[in-house]
C-alpha positions in Angstrom: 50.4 -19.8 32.8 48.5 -23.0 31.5 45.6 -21.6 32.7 45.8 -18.1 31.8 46.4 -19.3 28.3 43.2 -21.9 28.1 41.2 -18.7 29.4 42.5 -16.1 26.4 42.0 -19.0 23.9 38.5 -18.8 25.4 37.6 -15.9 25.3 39.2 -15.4 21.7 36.8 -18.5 20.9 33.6 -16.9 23.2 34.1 -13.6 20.9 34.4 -15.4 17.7 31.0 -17.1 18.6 29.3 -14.3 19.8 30.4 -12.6 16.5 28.8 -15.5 14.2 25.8 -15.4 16.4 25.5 -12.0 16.1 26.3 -12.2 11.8 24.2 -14.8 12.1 20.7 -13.1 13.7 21.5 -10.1 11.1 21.2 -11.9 8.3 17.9 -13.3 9.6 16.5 -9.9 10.7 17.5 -9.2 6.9 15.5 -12.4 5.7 12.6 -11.7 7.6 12.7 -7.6 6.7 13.1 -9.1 2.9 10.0 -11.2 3.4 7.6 -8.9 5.3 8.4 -5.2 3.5 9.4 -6.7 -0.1 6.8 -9.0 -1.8 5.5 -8.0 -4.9 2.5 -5.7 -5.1 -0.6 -6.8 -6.1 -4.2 -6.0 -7.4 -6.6 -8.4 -7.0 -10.1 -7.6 -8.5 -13.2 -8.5 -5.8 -16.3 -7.2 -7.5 -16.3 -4.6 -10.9 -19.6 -4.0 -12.6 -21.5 -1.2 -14.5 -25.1 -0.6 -14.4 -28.3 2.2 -15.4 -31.5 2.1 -13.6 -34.7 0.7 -15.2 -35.5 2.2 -18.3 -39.1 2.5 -19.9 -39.2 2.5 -22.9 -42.3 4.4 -23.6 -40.2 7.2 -21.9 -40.5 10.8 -23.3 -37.1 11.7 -25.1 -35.3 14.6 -25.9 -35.5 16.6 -29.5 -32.8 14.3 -30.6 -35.0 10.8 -29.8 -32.6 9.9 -26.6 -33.3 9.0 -23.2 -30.7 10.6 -20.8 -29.5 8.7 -17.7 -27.2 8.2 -15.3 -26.0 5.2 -13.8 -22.5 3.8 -12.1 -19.6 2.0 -12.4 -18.4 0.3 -8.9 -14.9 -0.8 -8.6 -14.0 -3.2 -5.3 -10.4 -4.0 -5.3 -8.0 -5.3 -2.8 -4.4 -4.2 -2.7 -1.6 -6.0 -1.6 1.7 -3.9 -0.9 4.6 -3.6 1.0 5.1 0.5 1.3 2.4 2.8 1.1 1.1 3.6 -2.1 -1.3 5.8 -4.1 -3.8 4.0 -6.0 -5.3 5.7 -9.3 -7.1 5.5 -12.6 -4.6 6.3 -15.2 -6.2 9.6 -17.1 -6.5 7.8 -20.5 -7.7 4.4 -19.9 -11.3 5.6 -19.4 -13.2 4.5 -22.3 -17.0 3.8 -23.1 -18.5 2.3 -25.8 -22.4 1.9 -26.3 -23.3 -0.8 -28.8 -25.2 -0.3 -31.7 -28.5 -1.7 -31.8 -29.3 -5.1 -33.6 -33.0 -4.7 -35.6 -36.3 -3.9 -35.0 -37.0 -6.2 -31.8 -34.5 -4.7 -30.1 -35.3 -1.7 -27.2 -32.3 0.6 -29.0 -33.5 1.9 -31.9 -31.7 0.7 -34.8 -33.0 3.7 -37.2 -32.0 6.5 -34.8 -29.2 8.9 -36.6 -26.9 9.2 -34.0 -27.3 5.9 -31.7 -27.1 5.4 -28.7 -24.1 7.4 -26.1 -22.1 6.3 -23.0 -19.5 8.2 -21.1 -17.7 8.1 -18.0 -17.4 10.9 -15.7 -15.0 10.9 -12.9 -14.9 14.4 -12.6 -18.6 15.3 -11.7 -20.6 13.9 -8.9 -23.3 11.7 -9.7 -26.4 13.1 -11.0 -25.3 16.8 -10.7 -26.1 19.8 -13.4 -22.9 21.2 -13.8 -23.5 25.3 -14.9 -19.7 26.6 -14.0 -16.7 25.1 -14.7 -14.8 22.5 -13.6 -11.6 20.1 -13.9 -10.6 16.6 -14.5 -10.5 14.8 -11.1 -9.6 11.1 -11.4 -10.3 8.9 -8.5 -7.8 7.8 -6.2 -6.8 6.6 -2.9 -3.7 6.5 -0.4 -2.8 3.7 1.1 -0.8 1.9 3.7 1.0 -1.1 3.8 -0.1 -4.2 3.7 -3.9 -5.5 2.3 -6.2 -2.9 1.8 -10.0 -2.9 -0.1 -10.6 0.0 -2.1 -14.5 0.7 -3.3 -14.5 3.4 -5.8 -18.2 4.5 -7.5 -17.5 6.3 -10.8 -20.4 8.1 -12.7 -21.5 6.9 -16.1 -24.3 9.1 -18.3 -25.7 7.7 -21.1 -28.0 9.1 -24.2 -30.0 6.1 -24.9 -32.3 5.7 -28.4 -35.2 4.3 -27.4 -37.0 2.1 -29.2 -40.7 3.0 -28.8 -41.6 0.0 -30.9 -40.4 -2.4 -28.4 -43.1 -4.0 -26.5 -41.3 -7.1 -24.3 -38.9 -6.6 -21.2 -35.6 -7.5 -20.2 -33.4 -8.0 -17.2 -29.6 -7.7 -17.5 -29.7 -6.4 -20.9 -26.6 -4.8 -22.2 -26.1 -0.8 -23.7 -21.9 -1.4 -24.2 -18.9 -1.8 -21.9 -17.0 0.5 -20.0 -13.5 -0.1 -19.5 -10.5 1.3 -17.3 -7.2 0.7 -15.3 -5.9 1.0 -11.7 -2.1 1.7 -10.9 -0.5 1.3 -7.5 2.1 4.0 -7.4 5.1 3.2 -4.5 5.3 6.1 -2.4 8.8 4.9 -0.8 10.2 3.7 -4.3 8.5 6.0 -6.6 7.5 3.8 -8.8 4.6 2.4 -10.2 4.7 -1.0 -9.2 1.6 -2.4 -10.4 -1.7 -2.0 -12.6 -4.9 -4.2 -13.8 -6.7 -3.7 -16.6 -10.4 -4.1 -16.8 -13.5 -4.5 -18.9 -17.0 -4.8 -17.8 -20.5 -4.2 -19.6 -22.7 -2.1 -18.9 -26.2 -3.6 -17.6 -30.0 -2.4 -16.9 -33.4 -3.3 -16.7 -35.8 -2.8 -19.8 -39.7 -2.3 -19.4 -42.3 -1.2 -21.5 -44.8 0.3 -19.3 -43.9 3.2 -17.3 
């Protein structure tokens, strides 16, 4: 009887054990589940820049004194999420602004009535004459969990006055900024769970002779 007892009270204690072990391995399975499917999302910006190809600016331009040109704005990104997600522009964030020209030694023309023009164009391939119709398509990208790069190449087109006065070069020089932002959207939450705003000029290369 002695011994039967000591072996219920064991096994009563063997079951409690395996019990806590087994409470114990669930809340870690939990832990590590928390750690590897729920850590914030993230964008982290790896190259964003803007640019126009070399402009001459002894160019011939249009009845209104512009130069038409179309150049691109590259977005790198990588994207750090736990669920798969949809990565987009939001549709009113684009924005482009062309600065206004500073004098008479500048290669915009300062006297020109309507300036100088950028705008981005997500919707039409680059460098295409669009003759039919067509709708708004802003660039985006699915994704699946974990750290992804994104490249995304977004035309810009630009009416640029000319200054046919100006007789120097540049490298780098600015027209404006272009600006935008990027949303993740949580495919398993549904919910936007992050964004990143951004700001870049827009750059070329200036010569005078053609």
């Amino acid at each position: 009887m002695i011994i039967g007892s000591c072996l219920s009270g064991y096994a009563v204690w063997q079951v409690g054990q395996n019990q806590s072990e087994s409470a114990k391995l669930q809340q870690e399975a939990i832990s590590i589940q928390n750690l590897t499917s729920n850590w914030q999302p993230e964008i982290i910006p790896f190259s964003i820049s803007a640019t126009l190809p070399t402009v001459y600016t002894n160019a011939t331009l249009d009845v209104f004194g512009d130069y038409d040109e179309y150049g691109s704005l590259n977005v790198t990104i990588i994207v750090i999420t736990p669920h798969a997600s949809i990565v987009n522009f939001t549709d009113t964030a684009f924005n482009a602004t062309a600065r206004q020209a500073s004098g008479s030694d500048d290669f915009l023309n300062a006297s020109n009535f309507g300036g100088s023009f950028l705008s981005i164009i997500p919707w039409m391939p680059y460098g295409e004459n669009v003759t039919i119709s067509y709708t708004y398509y802003w660039p985006e990208a699915f994704i699946p969990a974990g750290v992804t790069e994104l490249n995304f190449a977004i035309p810009i087109y630009a009416e640029l006055a000319l200054n046919s006065n100006y007789t120097g070069s540049a490298l780098g020089a600015s027209v404006g900024t272009v600006a935008g932002e990027l949303t993740v959207f949580d495919v398993q939450t549904r919910s936007y769970v992050a964004d990143y705003p951004f700001s870049t000029p827009v750059f070329l290369n200036v010569n005078w002779n053609g």
